[in-house]
C-alpha positions in Angstrom: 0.0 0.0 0.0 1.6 3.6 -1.1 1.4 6.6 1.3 -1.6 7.6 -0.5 -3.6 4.3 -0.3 -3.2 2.4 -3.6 -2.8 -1.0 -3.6 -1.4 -3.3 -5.7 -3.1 -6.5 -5.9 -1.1 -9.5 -7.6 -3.1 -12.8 -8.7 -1.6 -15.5 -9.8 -1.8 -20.1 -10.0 2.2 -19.4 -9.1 3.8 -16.9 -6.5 7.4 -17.1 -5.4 8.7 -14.4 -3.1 12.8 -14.4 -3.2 14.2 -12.5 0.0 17.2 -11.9 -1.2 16.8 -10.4 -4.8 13.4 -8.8 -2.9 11.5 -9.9 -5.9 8.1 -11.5 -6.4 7.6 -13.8 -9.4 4.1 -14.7 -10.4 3.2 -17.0 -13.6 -0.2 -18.5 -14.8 -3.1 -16.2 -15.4 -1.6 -13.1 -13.8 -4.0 -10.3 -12.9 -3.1 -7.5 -11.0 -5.0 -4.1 -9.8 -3.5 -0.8 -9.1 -5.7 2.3 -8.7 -7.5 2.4 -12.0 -5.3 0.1 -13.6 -6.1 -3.7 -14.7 -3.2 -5.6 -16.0 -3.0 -9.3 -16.8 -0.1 -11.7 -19.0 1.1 -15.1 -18.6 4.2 -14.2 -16.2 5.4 -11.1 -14.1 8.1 -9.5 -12.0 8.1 -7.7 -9.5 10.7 -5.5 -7.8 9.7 -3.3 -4.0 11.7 -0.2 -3.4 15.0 -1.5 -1.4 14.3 1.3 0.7 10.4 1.7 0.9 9.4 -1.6 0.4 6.6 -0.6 -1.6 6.1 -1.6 -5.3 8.6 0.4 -8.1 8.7 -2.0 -10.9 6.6 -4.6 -12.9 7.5 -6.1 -15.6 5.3 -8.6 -17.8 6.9 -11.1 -20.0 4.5 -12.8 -22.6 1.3 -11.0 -24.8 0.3 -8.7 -21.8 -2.8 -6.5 -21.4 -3.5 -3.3 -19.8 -7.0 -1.7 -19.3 -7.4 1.8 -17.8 -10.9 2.9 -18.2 -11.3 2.6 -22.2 -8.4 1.9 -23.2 -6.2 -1.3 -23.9 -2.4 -1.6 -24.5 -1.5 -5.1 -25.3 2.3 -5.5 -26.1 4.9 -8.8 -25.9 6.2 -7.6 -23.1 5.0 -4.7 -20.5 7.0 -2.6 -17.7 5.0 -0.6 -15.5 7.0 1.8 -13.6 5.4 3.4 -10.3 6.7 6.9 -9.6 8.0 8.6 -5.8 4.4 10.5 -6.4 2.6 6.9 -7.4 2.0 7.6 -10.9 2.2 5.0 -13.3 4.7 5.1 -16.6 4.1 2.4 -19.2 6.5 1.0 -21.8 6.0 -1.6 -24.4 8.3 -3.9 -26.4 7.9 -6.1 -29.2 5.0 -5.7 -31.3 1.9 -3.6 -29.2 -2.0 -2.6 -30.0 -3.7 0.4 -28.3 -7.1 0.6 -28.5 -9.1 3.2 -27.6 -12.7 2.0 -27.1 -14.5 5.5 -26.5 -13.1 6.4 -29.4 -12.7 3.5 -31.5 -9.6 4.1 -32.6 -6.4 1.7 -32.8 -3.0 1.7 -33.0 -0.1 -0.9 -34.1 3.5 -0.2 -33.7 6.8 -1.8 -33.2 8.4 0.2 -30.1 11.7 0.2 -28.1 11.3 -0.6 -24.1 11.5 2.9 -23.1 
């Protein structure tokens, strides 16, 4: 939980917590929640602050999705990036579709991992 209340929520068939490395590995039907965010792929990472504890990076390795109100990213593979003031940076690699229902619009692009 962040200093301003949002959660992350991680669902998974497999969970492995490594002390050490302080690194969470899910795989199987991953979902996870964060604020308005809806995320789900076939296998993710994640890596707490060293400091904080509190969730800095997530990466998803496989066709990923990400839903935020109307709109869909689906890429090979997905980082989410959660800010000092808990905002959320995305970045794709491999080939990636955005979708934007409200609008229906849709793109398709080949991007770098940001």
């Amino acid at each position: 939980i962040s200093d301003d209340g949002k959660k992350l929520t991680i669902h998974s068939d497999y969970q492995q917590y490594h002390k050490k490395q302080n690194s969470y590995i899910g795989s199987g039907h991953v979902k996870i929640w964060y604020d308005d965010y809806y995320a789900q792929g076939p296998k993710v990472s994640v890596f707490p602050d060293a400091k904080t504890n509190k969730p800095n990076e997530v990466y998803f390795i496989g066709r990923s999705k990400i839903i935020q109100q109307e709109k869909d990213i689906i890429a090979d593979k997905i980082k989410m990036t959660i800010q000092n003031n808990y905002e959320l940076i995305l970045s794709c690699l491999g080939e990636n579709k955005t979708i934007d229902i409200s609008r229906k619009r849709y793109w398709s692009n080949l991007l770098p991992l940001l």
